[in-house]
N, C-alpha and C positions, 0 to 999 in steps of 0.2 A: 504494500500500500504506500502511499505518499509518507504518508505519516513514519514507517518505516523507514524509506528510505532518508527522512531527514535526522531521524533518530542516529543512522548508521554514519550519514554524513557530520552528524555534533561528535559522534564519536572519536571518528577518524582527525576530528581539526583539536578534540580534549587530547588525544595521544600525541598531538603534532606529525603524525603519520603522512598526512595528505591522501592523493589519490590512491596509494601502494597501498593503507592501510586499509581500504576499502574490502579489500578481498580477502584479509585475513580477519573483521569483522566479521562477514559473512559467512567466512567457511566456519568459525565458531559458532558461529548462533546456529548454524543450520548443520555439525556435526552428526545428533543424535539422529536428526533426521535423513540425512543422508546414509547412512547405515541400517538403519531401516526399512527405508524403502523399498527396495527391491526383494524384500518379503513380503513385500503388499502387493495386493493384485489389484486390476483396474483402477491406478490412482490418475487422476488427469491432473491435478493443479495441487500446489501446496501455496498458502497464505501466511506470508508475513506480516505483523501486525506493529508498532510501535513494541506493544508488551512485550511481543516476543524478544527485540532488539536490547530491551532493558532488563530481562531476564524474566519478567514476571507473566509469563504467559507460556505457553506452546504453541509451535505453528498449526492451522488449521490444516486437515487433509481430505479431500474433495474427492471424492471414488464417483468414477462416469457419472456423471452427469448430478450425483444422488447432494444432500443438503450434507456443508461442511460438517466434520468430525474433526473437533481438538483431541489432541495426541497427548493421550494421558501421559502421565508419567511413568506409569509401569510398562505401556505397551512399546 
């Protein structure tokens, strides 16, 4: 979402990172779910949210077509 990405981009400019920092933002926030995924069957979309960038959330996970599912914590 917007709101994510501006979250990710205050991040990158708190660390003095810049642009570089970008990508290692993102592969953190989205670690857990990257390693999961591919046990998932018919996923089309994963949702980034503000929350999730700030820790306090999980990303949504969107299966064909069907109404988001957040990614509990156990699964």
């Amino acid at each position: 979402t917007d709101d994510a990405k501006a979250a990710i981009a205050k991040k990158a400019i708190a660390r003095k990172t810049g642009a570089r920092g970008l990508r290692t933002i993102i592969e953190q926030v989205l670690l857990d779910t990257m390693y999961d995924l591919p046990s998932m069957d018919d996923v089309s979309k994963v949702v980034i949210e503000e929350g999730v960038i700030e820790g306090d959330s999980k990303p949504y996970i969107i299966f064909g077509g069907a109404e988001p599912r957040q990614l509990a914590a156990s699964d």
